[in-house]
N, C-alpha and C positions, 0 to 999 in steps of 0.2 A: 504494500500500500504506500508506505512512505519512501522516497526521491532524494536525493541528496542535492540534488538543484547545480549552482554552479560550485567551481572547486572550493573548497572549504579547508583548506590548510592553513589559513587565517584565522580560521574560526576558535571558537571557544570551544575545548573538547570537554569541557564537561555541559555546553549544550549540547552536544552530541549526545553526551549520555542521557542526559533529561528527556532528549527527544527521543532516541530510541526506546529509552524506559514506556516511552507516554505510547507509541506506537505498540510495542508489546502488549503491555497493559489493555489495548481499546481492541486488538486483533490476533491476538495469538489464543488458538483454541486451546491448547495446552495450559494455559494463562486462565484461561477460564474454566476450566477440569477445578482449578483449585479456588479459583475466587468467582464465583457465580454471581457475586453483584455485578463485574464489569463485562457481562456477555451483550449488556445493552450498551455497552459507552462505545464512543465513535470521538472521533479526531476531525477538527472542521478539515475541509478541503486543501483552503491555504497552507495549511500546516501539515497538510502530508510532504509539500517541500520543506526540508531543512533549513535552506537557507530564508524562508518566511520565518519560521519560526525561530532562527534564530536572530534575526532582527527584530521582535518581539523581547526576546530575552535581552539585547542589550539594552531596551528604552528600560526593562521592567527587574530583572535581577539587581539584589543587592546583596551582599554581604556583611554577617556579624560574624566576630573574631571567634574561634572556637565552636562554631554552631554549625552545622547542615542546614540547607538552606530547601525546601521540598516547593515542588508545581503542586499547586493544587484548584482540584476543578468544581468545589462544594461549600465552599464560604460564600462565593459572592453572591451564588445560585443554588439554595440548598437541594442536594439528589440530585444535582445534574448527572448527565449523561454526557454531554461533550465538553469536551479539550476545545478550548478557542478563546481569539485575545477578549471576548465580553465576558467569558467566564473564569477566567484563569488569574490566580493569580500566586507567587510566591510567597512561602512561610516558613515562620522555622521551625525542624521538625518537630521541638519541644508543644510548638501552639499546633501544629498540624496535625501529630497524633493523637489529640484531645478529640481531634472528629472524626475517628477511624470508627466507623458503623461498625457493631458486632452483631455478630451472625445471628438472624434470626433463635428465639430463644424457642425450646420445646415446650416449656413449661405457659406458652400465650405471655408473660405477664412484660410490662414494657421495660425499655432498656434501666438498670438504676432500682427496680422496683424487686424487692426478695421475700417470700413469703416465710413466716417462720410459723411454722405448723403451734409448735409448743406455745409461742406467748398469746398465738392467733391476732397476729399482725403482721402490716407489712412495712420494712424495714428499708429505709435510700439510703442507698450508696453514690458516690461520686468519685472517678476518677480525679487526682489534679494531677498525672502526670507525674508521680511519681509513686515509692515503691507501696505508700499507702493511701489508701481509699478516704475521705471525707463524709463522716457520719450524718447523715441530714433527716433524721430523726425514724419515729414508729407511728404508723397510721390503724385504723382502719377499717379504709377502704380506699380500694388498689386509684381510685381517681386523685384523690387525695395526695396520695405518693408518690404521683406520677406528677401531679403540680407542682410538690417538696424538689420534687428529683429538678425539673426543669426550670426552676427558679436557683438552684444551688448551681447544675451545671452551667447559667449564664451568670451566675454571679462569680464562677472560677473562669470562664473567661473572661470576661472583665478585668478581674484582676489581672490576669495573663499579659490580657493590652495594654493594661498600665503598665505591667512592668517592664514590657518593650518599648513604649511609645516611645520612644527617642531612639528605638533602634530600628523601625521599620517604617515603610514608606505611608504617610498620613491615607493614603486609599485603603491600606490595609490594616491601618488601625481602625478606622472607622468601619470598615466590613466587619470584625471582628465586636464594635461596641452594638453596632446593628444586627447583629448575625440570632435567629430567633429559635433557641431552642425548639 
């Protein structure tokens, strides 16, 4: 699907990786054997050229010192399906792993919400992105917890964007203060 367009031995080789990364990711059946969210995502047209999308990334990559820097295509459009410059934009992996969708749960109940048979209630959790979870109380009844859940998980981003704001581009602070659970 994706084009390498004109020569690129100028170019940024680690947009090369981003781009092949994004291309994999939107077309590789293989790709989707293991991640079944991305069997509907697709890659706008322009950007099946590399060299489009890599003049994308020079107007829009930034770098902070010690950080991974990730594309991402679900902040600005939540559940998007395509890669493209309306939807896309850079994060660092610390804030972008915070919105990595987990898998469908078996148990129905929504993402954050845990039922505990014993105290017969249901109990939110919150990632912040590190090694422990952020207690946001016991409900119940499961709508309830799921309101707890989604007022806690925007109020841990938030705090996330504050604690970047002077390190990331003001479009993506503000995706981020807007961004609606």
């Amino acid at each position: 699907v994706g084009y390498v367009g004109v020569s690129t031995k100028e170019k940024n080789k680690n947009f090369y990786s981003i781009w092949s990364s994004m291309i994999n990711r939107a077309y590789s059946l293989k790709y989707h054997e293991r991640e079944k969210n991305y069997s509907e995502v697709e890659v706008c047209e322009s950007w099946h050229n590399f060299q489009n999308f890599s003049e994308w990334c020079e107007e829009n990559y930034y770098e902070i010192e010690g950080e991974q820097i990730n594309l991402d295509k679900d902040v600005l459009n939540k559940n998007s399906k395509l890669y493209s410059p309306e939807t896309c934009i850079f994060l660092p992996k610390k804030i972008n792993n915070m919105f990595i969708n987990s898998k469908k749960r078996e148990d129905g109940l929504p993402t954050g919400v845990n039922w505990y048979k014993r105290e017969k209630k249901y109990y939110v959790y919150c990632s912040r992105n590190s090694s422990k979870d952020v207690y946001g109380g016991s409900y119940n009844d499961i709508e309830s917890a799921h309101e707890a859940y989604k007022k806690l998980k925007k109020s841990i981003i938030v705090e996330k964007a504050n604690e970047y704001k002077d390190k990331i581009p003001l479009k993506v602070y503000n995706a981020l203060i807007n961004y609606e659970v």
